[in-house]
KOLLO-253635 format. One record per residue: x, z, y of N, C-alpha, C in turn. Coordinates in steps of 0.05 Angstrom, whole numbers, plus 32768, in hexadecimal, padded with zeros to 4 digits. Layout:
! KOLLO-253635
XZYXZYXZY/...
This chain:
! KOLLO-253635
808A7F06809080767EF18090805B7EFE8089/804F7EFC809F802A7F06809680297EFD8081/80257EE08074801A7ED5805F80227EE2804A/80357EFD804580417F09803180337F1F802F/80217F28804780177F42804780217F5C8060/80147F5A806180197F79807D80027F89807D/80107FA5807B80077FBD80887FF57FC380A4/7FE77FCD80A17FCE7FD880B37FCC7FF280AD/7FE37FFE80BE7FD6801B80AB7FDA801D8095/7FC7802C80847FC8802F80667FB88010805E/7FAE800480667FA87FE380577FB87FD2805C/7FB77FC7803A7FCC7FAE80407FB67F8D803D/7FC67F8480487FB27F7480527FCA7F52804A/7FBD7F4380367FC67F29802A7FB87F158035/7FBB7F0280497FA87EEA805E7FB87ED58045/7FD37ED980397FD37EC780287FCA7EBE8008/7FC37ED980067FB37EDF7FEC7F977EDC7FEC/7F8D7EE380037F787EEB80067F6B7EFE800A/7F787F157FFE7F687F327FF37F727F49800A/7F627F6E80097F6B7F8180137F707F8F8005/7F837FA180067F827FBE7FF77F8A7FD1800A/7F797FEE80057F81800280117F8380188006/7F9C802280147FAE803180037FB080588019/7FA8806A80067FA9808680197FB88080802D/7FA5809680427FB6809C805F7FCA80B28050/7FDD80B280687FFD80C38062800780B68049/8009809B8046801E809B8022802E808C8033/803F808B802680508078802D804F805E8027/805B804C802D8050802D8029806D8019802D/806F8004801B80847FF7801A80777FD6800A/807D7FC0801B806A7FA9801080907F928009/80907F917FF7809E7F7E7FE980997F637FE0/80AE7F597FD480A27F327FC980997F3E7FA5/80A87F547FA4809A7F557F85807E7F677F83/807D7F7C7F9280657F8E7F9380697FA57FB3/804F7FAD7FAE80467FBF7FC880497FD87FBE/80517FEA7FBB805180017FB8804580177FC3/803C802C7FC8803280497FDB803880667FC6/804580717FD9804C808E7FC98045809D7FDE/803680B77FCE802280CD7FD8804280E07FEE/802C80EE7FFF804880F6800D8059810E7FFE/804E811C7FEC806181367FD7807081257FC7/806B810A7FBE807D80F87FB0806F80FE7F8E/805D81027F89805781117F75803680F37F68/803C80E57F7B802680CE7F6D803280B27F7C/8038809F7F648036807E7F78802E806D7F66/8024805B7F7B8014803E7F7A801E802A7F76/801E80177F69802780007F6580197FE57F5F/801C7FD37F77800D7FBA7F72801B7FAE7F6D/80137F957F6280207F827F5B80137F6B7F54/801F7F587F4780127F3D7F3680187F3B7F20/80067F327F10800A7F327EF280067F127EE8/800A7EFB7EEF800C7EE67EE97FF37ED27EEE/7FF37EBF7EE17FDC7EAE7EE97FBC7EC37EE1/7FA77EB77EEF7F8C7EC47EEA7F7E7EC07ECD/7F827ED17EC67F6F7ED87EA67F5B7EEA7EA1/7F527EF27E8C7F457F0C7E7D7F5A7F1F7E87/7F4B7F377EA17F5B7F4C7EA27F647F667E86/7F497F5A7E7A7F527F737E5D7F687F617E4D/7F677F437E4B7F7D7F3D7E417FA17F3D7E4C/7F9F7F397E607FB77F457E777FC07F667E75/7FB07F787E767FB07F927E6A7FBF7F967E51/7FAF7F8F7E337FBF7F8C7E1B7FDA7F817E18/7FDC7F6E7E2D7FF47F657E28800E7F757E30/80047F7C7E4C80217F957E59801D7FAB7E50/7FFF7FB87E4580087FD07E3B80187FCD7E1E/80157FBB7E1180297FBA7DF080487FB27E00/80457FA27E1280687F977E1C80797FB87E24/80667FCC7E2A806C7FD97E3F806B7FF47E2A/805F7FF57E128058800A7E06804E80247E18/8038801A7E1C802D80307E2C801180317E1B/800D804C7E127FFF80627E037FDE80627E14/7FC9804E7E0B7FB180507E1A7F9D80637E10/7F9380717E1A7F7E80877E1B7F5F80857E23/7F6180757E347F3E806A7E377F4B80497E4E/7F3380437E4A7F2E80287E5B7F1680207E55/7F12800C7E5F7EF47FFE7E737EF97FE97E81/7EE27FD17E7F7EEC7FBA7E8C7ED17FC27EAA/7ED67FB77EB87EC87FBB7ED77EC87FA17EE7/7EBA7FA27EFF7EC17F8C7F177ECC7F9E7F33/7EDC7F957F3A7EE47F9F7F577EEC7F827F68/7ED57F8F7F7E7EDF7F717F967ECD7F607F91/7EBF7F5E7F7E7EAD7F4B7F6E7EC87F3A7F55/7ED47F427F517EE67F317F3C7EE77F4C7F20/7EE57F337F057EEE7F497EF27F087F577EEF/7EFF7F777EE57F167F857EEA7F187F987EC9/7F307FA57EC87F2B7FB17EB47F3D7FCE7EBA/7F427FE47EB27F517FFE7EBE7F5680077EA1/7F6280137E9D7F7980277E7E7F8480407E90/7F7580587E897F8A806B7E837F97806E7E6F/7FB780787E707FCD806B7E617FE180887E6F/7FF180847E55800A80947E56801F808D7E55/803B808A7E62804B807A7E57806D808E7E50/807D808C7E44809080A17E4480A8809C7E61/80A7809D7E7A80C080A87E8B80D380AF7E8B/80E780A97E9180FE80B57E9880FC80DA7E9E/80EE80E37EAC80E580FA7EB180D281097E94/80C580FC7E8580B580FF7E76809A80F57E6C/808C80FA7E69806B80EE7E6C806C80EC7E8C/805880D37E8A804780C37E9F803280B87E9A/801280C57EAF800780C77EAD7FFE80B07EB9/7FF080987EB57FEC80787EBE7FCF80717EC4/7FCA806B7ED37FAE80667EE17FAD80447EE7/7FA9802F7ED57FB5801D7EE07F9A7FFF7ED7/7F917FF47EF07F817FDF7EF07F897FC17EFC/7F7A7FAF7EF07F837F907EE67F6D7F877EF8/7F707F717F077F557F677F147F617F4F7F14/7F517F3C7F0B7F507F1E7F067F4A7F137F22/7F577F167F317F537EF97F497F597EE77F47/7F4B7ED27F5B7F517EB97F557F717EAD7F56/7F837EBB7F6A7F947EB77F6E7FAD7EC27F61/7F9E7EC87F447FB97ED67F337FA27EFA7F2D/7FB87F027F117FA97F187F027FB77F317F1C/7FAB7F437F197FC67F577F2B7FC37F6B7F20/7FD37F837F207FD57F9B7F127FDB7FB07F25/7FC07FBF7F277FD67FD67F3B7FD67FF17F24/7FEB7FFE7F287FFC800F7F107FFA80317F21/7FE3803E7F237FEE805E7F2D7FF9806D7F11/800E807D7F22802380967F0F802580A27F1B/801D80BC7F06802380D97F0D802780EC7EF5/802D810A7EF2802B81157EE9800F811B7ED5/8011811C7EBB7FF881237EB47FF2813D7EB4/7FFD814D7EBF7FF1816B7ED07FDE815E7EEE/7FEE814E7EF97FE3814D7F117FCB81347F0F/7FCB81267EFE7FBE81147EF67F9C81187F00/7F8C81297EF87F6E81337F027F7081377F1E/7F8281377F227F83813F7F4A7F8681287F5C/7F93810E7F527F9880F47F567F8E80E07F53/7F7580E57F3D7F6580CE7F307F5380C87F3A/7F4280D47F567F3080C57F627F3C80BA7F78/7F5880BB7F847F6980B27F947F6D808F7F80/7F7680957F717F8280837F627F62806F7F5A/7F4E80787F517F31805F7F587F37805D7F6F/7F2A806D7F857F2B805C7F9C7F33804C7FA9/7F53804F7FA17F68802F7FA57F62801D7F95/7F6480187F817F5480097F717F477FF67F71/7F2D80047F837F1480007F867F137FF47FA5/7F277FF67FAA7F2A7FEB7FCF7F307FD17FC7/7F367FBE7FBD7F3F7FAF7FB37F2B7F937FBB/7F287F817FCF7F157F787FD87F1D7F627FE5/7F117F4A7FEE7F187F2E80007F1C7F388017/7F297F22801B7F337F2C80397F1C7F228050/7F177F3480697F097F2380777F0B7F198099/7F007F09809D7F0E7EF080B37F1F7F0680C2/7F087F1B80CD7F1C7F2480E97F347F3180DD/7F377F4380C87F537F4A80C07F677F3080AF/7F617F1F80A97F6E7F0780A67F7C7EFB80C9/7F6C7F0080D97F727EF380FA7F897F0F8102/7F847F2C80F47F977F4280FF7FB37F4480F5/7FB67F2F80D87FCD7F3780C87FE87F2280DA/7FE87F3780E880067F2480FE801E7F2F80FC/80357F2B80FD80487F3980FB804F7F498111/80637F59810480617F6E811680867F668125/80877F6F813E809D7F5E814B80AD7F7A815C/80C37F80815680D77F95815E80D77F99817E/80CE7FA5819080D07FA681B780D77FBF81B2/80DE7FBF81D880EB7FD481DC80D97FDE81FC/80CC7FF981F580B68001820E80CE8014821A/80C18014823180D78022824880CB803C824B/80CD805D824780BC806F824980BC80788262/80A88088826980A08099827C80A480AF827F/80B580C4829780C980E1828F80A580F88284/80B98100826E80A581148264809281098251/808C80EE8248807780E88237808180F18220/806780EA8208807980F381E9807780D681E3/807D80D081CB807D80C781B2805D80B481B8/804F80C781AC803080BD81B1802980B681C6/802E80BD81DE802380B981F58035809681FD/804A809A81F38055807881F48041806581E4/8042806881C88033805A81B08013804F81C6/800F806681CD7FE7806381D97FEB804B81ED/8005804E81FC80058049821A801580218210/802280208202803B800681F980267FFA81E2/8010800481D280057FF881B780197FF481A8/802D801181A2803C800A8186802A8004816D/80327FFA815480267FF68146803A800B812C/80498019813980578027811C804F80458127/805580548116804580778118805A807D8127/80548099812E806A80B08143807980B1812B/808480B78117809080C180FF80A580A8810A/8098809180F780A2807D810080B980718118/80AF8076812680BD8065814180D580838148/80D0809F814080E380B6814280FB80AE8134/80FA809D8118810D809B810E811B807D810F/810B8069812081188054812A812B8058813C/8126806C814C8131806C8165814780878165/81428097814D815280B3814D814D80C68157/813480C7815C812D80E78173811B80F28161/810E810B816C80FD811E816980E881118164/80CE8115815980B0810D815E80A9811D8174/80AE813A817280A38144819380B8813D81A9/80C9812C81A480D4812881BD80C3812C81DC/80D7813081E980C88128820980DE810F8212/80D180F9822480EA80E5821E80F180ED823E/80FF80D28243810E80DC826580FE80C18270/80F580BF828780F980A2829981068094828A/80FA807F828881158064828B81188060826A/81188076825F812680768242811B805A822E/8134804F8220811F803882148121803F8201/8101803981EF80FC803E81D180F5801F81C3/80FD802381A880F9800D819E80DB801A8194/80C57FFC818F80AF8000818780AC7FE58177/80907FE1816A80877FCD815480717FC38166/806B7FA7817480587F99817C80547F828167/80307F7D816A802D7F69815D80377F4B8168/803E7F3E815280427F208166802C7F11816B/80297F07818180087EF2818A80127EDC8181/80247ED5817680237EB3816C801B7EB7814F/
């Protein structure tokens, strides 16, 4: 269901929320009923959105999960992102693995508090932290024409041409999923060469 949110690429895009966020090219991406997630492609940083309850004081929403959560704050700052108040905590928390290094901001929309949560290593931490603003900071209303784009996306099957690749289908059919992608829908190579005739499954948008 669009109204839950869909992928564009690296933006996710809420026509029922209202809002965008965009999230690095190459991460990975996974949109759920509890949160959206994106992990860097070495697996070594991920994102976590979510909702944090009705709309309040983001610094009060903050205090509250970092004591529920005992997580160790180090600096913070209240801000606006999107035009709504926001507030951000760097924070430590103890892992399963060990220390975790937490990058994590509160933005008061109208439609509920939300929390997005980056983790990483605090070695790798200085290498991730203007990655980790910038998502953040993408954090914005949604607008008409990408509200009119968030359509679902609907499973076909394109017929190939002997010798095309991968890409040369996607350009020619308007898949909407990557070569990566549609290689491992279908079980082949990304450099495949396909045969005549061959049918591939692909991702079209639906027009209704």
């Amino acid at each position: 269901n669009p109204e839950e949110g869909v992928f564009r690429d690296g933006l996710f895009l809420h026509p029922g929320l209202g809002f965008a966020l965009a999230f690095p090219p190459k991460w990975q991406t996974q949109n759920t009923r509890q949160a959206v997630a994106a992990a860097s492609p070495r697996r070594d940083a991920v994102i976590v959105f979510e909702g944090q309850g009705r709309t309040e004081n983001p610094q009060t929403a903050a205090q509250r999960w970092t004591q529920a959560n005992r997580v160790q704050v180090v600096e913070s700052a209240s801000t606006h992102i999107g035009g709504w108040p926001a507030f951000r905590a760097l924070a430590r928390a103890q892992g399963k693995q060990g220390i975790i290094a937490l990058d994590v901001t509160w933005i008061a929309h109208p439609k509920g508090t939300y929390r997005l949560t980056a983790m990483t290593s605090p070695s790798a931490y200085r290498n991730w932290a203007p990655t980790f603003e910038r998502v953040a900071g993408s954090f914005r209303a949604i607008s008409a024409e990408e509200r009119a784009s968030a359509k679902p996306l609907r499973l076909r099957v394109a017929s190939a041409r002997a010798g095309e690749t991968l890409a040369d289908l996607d350009r020619r059919s308007g898949n909407r999923w990557k070569v990566p992608e549609t290689a491992v829908a279908n079980g082949i190579a990304e450099d495949a060469r396909l045969q005549a005739g061959q049918l591939v499954k692909i991702a079209l948008e639906s027009r209704s």
